[in-house]
C-alpha positions as CSV (number, residue, x, y, z in Angstrom):
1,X,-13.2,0.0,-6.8
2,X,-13.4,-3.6,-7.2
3,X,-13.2,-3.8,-11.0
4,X,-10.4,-0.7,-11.1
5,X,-8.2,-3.2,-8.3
6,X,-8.8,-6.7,-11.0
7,X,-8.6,-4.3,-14.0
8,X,-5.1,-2.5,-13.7
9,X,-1.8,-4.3,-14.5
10,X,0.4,-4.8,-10.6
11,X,3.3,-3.2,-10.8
12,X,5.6,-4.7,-7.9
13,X,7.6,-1.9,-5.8
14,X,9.2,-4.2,-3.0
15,X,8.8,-6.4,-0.1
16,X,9.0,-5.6,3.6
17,X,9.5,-8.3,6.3
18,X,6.7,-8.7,8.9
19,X,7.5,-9.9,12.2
20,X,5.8,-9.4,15.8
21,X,2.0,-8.7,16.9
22,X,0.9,-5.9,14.2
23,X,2.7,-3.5,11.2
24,X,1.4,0.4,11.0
25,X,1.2,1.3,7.6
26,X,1.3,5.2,7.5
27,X,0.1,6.8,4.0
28,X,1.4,10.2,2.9
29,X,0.7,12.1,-0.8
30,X,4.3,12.4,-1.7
31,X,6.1,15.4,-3.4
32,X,3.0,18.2,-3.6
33,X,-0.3,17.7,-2.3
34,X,-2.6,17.3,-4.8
35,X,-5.7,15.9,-4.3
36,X,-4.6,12.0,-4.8
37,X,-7.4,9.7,-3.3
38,X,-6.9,6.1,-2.8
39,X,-8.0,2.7,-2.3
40,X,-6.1,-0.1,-0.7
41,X,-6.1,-3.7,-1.2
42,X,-4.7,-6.5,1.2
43,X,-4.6,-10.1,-0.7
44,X,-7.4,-8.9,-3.4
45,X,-9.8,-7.8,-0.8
46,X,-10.6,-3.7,0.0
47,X,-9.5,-2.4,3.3
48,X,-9.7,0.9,2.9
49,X,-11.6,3.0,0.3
50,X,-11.6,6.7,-0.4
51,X,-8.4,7.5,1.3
52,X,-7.7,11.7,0.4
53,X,-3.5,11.7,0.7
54,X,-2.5,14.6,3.1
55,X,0.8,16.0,4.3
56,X,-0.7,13.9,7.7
57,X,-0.8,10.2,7.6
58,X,-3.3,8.4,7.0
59,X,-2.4,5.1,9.5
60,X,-3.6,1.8,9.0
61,X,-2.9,-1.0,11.5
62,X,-2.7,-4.7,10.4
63,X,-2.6,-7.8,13.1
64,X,0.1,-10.2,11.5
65,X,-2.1,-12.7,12.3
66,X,-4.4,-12.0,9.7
67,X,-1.9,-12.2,7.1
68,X,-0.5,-14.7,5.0
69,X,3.2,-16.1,4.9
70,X,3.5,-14.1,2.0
71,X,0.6,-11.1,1.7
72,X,0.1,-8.6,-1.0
73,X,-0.7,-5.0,-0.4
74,X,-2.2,-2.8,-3.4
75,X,-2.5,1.0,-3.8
76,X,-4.8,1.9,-6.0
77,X,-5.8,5.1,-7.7
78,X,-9.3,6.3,-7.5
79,X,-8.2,9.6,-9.2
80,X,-4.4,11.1,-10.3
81,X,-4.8,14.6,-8.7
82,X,-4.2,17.7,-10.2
83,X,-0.7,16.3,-11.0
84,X,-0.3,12.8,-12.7
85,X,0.4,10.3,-11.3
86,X,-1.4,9.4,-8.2
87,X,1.9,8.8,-5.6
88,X,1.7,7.9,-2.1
89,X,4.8,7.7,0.3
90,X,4.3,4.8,2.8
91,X,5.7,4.1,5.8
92,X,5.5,0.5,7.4
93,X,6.4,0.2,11.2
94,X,7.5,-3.0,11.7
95,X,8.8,-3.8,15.6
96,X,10.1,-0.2,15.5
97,X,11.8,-0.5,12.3
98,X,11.0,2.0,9.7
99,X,10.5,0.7,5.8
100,X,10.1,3.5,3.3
101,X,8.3,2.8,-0.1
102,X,6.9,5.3,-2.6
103,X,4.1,4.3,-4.7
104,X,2.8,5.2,-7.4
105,X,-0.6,4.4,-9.9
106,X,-2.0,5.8,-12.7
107,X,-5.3,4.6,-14.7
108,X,-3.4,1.4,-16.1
109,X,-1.3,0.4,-13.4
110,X,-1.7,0.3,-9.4
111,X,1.3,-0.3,-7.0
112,X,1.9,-3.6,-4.9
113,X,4.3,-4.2,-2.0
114,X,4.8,-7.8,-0.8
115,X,4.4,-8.0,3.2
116,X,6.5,-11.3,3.5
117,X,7.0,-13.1,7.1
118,X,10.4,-14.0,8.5
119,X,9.5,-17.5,8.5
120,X,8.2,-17.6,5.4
121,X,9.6,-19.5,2.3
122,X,11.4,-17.3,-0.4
123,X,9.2,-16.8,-3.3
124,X,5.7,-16.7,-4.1
């Protein structure tokens, strides 16, 4: 998974603002279930690996402390599912506020969403 993560072009979806103790990232196959399996990525290291998108989420739960001021969180596609390309809805819970991005990776390219605190400087 390691060389598919250093080997695809990023392609930058959006940035969500981190704030409190922890963010709940909840990922979801979106539009038709298909088969799409996953790895994700926080700051080029693997946190999760052989992730199967269902119509139930599949939560993750990351401390705030452990990130940066400015962290990077990438999807990427292990396979594209019996309907090209591999797209995930996810759903970052943030102090009770909902974010809503839909990513999407194919065998070149692998989504990225910036997880950027509220104290943090603009840019990267």
């Amino acid at each position: 998974m390691d060389a598919l993560f250093r080997n695809r072009t990023k392609t930058f979806v959006g940035e969500i603002p981190i704030a409190g103790d922890s963010v709940t990232l909840d990922f979801y196959d979106n539009a038709q279930i298909d088969g799409d399996s996953i790895s994700i990525f926080l700051d080029g290291r693997m946190i999760a690996t052989h992730v199967l998108l269902k119509a139930k989420a599949y939560p993750l739960k990351i401390a705030v402390a452990d990130l940066g001021p400015v962290s990077e969180l990438t999807m990427v596609a292990e396979n594209l599912g019996s309907i090209p390309p591999n797209t995930s809805l996810m759903i970052a819970w943030v102090n009770g506020v909902r974010h809503e991005m839909r990513l999407e990776s194919t065998e070149q390219t692998s989504a990225t969403v910036r997880l950027k605190k509220a104290d943090a400087p603009t840019g990267r």
